[in-house]
DRENGUKE-594530 format. One record per residue: z, x, y of N, C-alpha, C, O in turn. Coordinates in steps of 0.001 Angstrom, whole numbers, plus 524288, in hexadecimal, padded with zeros to 5 digits. Each point is the difference from the previous one (the first is absolute). Example, Ala and Ser with C-alpha at 12.3 -4.5 7.8 and 13.67 -1.06 7.14 Angstrom:
BEGIN
81E78833867E9C6800007FC86804A68000080384804B0802998040C7FFED/7FA977FA968042D8003C80334804A6802DA7FCFE80442800A9801FD80454/
***
This chain:
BEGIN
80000803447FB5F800007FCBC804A1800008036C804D9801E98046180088/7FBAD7F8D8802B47FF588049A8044B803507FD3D8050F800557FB47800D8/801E5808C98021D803F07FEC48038C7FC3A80151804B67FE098042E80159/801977F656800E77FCC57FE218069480492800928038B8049E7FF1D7FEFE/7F9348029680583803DA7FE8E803907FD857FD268049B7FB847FE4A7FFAC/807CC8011F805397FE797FDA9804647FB78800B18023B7FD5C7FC8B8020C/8012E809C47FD7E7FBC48030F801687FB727FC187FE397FCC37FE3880313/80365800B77F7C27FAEE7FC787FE9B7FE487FA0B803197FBF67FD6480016/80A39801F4802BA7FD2A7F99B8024F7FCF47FFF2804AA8018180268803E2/7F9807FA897FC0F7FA197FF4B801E27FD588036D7FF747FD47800D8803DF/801F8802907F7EE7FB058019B7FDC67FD937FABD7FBFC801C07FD677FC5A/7FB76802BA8055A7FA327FCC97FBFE7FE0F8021B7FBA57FEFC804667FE59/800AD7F56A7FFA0800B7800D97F8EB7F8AB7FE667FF777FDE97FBEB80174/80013807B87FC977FA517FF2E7FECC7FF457FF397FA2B8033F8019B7FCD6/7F9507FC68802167FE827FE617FA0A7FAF1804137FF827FCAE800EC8035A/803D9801757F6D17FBE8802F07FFA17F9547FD73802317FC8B8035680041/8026A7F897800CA7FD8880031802E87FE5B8004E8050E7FBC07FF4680221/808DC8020D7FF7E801018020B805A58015F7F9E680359801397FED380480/7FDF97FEC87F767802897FAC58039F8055C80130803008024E804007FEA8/800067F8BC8057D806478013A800AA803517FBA57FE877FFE37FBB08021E/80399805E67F97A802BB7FA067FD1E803F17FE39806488002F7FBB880230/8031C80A727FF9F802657FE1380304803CE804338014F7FEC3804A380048/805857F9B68007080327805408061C804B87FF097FCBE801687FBAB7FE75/800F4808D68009F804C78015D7FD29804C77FDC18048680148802B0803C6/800F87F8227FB26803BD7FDD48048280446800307FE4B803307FD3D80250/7FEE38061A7F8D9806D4802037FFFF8000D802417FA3C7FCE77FF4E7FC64/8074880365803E7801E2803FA7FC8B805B77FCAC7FDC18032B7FEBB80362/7FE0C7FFE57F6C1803F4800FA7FEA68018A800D27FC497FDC27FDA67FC75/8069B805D6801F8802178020E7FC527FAC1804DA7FDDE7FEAD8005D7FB64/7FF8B80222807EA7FA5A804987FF487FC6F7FB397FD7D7FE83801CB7FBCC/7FF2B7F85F804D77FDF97FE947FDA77F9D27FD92805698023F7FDBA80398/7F890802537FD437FF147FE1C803297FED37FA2E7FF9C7FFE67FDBB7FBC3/7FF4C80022808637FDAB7FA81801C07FDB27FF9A803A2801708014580469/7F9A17FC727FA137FB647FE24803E47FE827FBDC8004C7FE857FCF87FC93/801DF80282808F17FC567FB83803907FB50800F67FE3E7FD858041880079/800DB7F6D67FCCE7F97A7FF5F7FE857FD927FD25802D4801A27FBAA8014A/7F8D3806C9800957FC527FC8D803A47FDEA7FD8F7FD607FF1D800B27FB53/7FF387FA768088B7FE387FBEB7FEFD7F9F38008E7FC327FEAB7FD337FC54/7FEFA8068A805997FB448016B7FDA57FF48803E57FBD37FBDC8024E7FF2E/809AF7FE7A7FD7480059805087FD537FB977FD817FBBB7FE9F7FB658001C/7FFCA807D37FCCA7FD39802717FAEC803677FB357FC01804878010A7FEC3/7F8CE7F95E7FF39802667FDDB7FB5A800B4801CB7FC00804227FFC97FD8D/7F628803378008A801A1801447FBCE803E2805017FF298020B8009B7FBB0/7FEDA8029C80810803E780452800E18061B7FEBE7FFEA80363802B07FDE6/7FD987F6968060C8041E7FF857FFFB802527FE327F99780471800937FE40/7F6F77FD2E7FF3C800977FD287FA8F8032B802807FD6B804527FEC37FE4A/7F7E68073E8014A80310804E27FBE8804F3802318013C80277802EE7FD18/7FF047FB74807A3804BF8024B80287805477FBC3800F480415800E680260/7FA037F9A47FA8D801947FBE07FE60802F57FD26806BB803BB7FCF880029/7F9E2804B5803A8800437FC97805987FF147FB617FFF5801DB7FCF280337/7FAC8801A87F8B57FE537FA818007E8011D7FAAA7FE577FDA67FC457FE15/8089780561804048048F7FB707FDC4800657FC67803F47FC557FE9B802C7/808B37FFAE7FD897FF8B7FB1D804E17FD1B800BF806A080156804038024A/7FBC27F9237FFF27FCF6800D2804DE806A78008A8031E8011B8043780209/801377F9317FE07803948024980436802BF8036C7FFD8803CE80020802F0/7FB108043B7F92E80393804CD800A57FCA0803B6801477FC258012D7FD60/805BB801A6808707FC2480366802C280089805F97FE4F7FC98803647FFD6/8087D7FCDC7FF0280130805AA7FE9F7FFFC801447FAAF803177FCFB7FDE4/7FA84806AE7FE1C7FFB7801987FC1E8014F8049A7FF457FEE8803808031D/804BF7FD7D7F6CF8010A804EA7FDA37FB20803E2800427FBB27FDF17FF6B/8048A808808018B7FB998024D7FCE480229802197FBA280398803238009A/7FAAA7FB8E7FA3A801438049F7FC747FDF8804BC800217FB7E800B880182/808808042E7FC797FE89805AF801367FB25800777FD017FC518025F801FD/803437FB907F94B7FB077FF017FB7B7FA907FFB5805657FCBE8030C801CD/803F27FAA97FE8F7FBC47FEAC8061C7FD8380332803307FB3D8005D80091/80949802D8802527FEBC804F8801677FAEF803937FFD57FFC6801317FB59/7FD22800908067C7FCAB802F27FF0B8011B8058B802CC80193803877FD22/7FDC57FD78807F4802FC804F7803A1801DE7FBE38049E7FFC87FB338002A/8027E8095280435803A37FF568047C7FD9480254803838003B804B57FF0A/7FCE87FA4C805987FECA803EF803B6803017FE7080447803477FCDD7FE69/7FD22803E580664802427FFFC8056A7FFC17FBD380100803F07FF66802B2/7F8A07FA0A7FCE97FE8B7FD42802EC8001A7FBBA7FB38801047FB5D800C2/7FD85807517F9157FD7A7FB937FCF9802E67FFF87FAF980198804757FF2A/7FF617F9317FE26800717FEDC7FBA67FCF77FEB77FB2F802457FCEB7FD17/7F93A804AD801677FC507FF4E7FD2F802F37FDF47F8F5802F48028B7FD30/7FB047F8D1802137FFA47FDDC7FA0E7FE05802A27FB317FDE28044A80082/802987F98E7FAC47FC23801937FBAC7FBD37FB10800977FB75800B47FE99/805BB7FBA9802ED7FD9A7FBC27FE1E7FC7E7FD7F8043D7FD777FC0A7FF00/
***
């Protein structure tokens, strides 16, 4: 498990297709959560199992998910 910190909140979460699912909006317990846009990638959010109730805006990322970390972005596998 990988330990996030504060540093990571509002970098943007891209889907390997460079789509942007959405903006890392809090850290807890080293775990992240993102605000997903309205226009993210369906079938991206599918695999990343986002696509549960419409009124929950904020979603877990699993570390599984992860692809790299740069300065600004958060890049997916999926």
């Amino acid at each position: 498990m990988a330990d996030y910190s504060e540093d990571h909140i509002g970098k943007r979460v891209v889907a390997q297709s460079g789509v942007e699912m959405g903006t890392v909006e809090d850290v807890r317990d080293g775990d992240l959560y993102v605000s997903v846009e309205p226009d993210a990638d369906d079938e991206a959010a599918s695999e990343l199992g986002w696509d549960g109730p419409v009124s929950q805006d904020v979603h877990h990322l699993r570390d599984q998910y992860v692809s790299n970390i740069t300065e600004t972005t958060i890049r997916l596998r999926v």
